[in-house]
N, C-alpha and C positions, 0 to 999 in steps of 0.2 A: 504494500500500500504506500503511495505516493502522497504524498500532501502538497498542495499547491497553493499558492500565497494567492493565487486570482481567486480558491475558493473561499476565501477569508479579509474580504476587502477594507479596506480601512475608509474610516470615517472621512470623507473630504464632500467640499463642494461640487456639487454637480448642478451645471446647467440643465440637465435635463429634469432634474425635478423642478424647474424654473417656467411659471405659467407663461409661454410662449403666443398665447391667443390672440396677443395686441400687436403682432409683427408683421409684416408685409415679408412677401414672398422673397426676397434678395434679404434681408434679415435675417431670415429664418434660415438660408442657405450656408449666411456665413459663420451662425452658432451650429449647425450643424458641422458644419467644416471643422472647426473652432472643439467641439465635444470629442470626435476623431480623434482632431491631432493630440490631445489633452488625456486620450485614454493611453493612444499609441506611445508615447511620452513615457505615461506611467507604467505600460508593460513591460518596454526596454530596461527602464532605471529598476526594475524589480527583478528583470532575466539580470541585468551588469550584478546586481550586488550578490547573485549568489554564490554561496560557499563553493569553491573548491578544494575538494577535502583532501584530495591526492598532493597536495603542497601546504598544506597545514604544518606536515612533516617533511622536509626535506630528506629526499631517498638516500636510500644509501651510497650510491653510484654518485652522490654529490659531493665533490671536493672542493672546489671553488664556492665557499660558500664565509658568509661573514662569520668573524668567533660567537655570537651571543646564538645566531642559526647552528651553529656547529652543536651546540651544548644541546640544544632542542635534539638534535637527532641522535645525539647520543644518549637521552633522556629518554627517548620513547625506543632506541635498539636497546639498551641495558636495563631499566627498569624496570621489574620482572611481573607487575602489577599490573601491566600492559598485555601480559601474554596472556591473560584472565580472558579480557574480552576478544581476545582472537580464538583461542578454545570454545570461547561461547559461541561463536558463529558458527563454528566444525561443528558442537553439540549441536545446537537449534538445527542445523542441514540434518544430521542424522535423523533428529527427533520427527523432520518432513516422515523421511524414509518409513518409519515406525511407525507413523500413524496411516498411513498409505496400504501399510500391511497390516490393516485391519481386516480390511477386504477378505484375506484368505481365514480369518474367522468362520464364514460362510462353510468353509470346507471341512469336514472331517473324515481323516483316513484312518481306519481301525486294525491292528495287527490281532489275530487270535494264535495265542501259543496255549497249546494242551497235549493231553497223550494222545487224542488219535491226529493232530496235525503234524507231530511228533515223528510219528510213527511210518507217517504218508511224507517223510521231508522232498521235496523235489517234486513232487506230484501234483498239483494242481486239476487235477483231472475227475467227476463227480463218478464217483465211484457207488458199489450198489450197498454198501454197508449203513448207508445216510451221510458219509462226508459233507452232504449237504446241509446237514446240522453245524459243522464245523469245520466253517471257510477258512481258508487262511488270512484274509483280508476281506474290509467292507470298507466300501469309498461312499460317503455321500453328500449331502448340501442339506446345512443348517441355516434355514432361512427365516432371519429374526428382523420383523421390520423396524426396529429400535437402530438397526446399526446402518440402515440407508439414512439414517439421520445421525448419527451420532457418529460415523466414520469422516463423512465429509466438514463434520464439524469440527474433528480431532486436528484433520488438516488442514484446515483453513486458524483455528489458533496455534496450532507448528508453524504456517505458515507466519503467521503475524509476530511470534515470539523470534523467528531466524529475521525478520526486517527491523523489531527492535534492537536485535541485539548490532546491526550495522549503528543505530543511531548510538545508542551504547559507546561502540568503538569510534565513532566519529567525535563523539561528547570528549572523552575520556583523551582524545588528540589535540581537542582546544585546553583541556584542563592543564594536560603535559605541560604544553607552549606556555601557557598564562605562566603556573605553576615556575615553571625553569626559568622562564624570561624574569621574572616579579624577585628570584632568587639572586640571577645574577645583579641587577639590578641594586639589590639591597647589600648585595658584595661589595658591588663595583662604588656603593655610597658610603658605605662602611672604611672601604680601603683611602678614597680621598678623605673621607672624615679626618682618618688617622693623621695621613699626611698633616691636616693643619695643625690639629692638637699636636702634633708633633715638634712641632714649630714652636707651637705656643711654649711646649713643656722647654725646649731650646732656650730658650727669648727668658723663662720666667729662670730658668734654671743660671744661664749668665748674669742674669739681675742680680743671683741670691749671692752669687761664690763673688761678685764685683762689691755690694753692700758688707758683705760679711768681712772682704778683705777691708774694706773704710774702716768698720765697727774696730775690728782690730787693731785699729790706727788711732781710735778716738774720732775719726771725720765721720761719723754718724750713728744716730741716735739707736738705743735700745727695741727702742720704738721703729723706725725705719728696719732693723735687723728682724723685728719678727714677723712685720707684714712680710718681707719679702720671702721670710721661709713661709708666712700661713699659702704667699701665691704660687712657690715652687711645688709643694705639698698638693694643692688643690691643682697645677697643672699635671703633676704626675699623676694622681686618683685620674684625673679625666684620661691622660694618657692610656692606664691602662685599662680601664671598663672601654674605650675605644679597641684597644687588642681584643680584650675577648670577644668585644659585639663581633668583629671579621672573623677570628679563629671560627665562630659560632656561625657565622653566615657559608662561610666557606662548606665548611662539614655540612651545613644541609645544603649546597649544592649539588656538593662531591655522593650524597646523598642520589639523587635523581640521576646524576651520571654515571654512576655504578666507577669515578676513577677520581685519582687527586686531577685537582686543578691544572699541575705541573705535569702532567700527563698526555694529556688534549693535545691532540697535533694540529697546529692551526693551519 
């Protein structure tokens, strides 16, 4: 089952609910015209925006690809969460298979093992003793009107459950991408964080060891010596809860790409 965006229209202006009564004939031609081209408009802009799902995920045969793309397709070939919904599709096809072979419900073939079938092995042949009490097989047709209705129904919901399970795997391809992209991202913000607090801790860190040497000297105050350790102090705390936020961003990337970041061959 397809679903199509023209069966589900959105709310807009239309001329044509618009009482047209009062119009003259050249009027009326060029709202028609005018209605047309305003549908036709809205068809194309609605085929342009559809998903293509085959580059959601850059294939694997792709090497020219940019690093934060690279990490996506390393995120959906190594993330082993992924191979859930591609199992599922295998399932749901088979499950068609299975309810298809309802059908031979209908049929039933009966084997008879006893002592005079036993006795007669190979023989197939009605014999004057009664062997026709004791066939060796009975083939017949079990006709239940419940399952001209209940077979076609099994597979028509196999059917519906193997096209959900593509939406599934398609769902679970924007999740990847969003998912890795939103990671690097938070890396990639983490890592420049670093870089300035880094700087800052630099900057506050020479202020402290330049005061502390004056203090030394008597060219400044007690007071000036402990601001500048309370700002070395607090640029270092900020320093390092910046280290951890990246160690921490990092390991959930390396997470989705199933490898260290120093790994990825760009």
């Amino acid at each position: 089952m397809h679903l199509n965006p023209s069966d589900y229209p959105m709310k807009r202006f239309s001329i044509r609910h618009t009482n047209l009564s009062g119009l003259c004939a050249p009027a009326l031609l060029f709202v028609a015209l005018l209605s047309g081209l305003a549908d036709a408009v809205g068809t194309r802009s609605l085929q342009a925006q559809a998903v293509q799902w085959d580059k959601i995920i850059p294939p694997p045969e792709a090497t020219d690809v940019p690093y934060a793309e690279r990490l996506v397709q390393l995120a959906w070939q190594n993330y082993s969460e992924n191979r859930k919904f591609e199992l599922n599709i295998l399932a749901t096809e088979k499950a068609i298979g299975l309810a298809r072979a309802g059908w031979l419900d209908l049929l039933t073939l009966q084997f008879n093992i006893n002592s005079r079938t036993l006795s007669s092995f190979g023989d197939f042949s009605v014999d004057g003793d009664g062997n026709q009490f004791f066939p060796w097989y009975n083939v017949g047709v079990n006709i239940s009107p419940s399952r001209f209705v209940t077979v076609p129904a099994e597979v028509k919901l196999a059917e519906f459950e193997h096209q959900m399970s593509f939406y599934d795997l398609n769902s679970q391809k924007l999740h990847i991408r969003a998912e890795t992209l939103t990671r690097y991202e938070r890396y990639q913000h983490n890592l420049d964080q670093l870089k300035v607090i880094s700087e800052n801790y630099e900057t506050s860190n020479s202020t402290f060891i330049l005061i502390r040497e004056r203090f030394n000297r008597g060219e400044a105050t007690l007071e000036d010596f402990n601001a500048a350790s309370l700002a070395r102090i607090g640029a270092l705390t900020g320093k390092l809860t910046a280290e951890l936020e990246l160690r921490l961003a990092k390991i959930a990337l390396e997470e989705l790409i199933g490898m260290k970041l120093e790994e990825v061959i760009r």
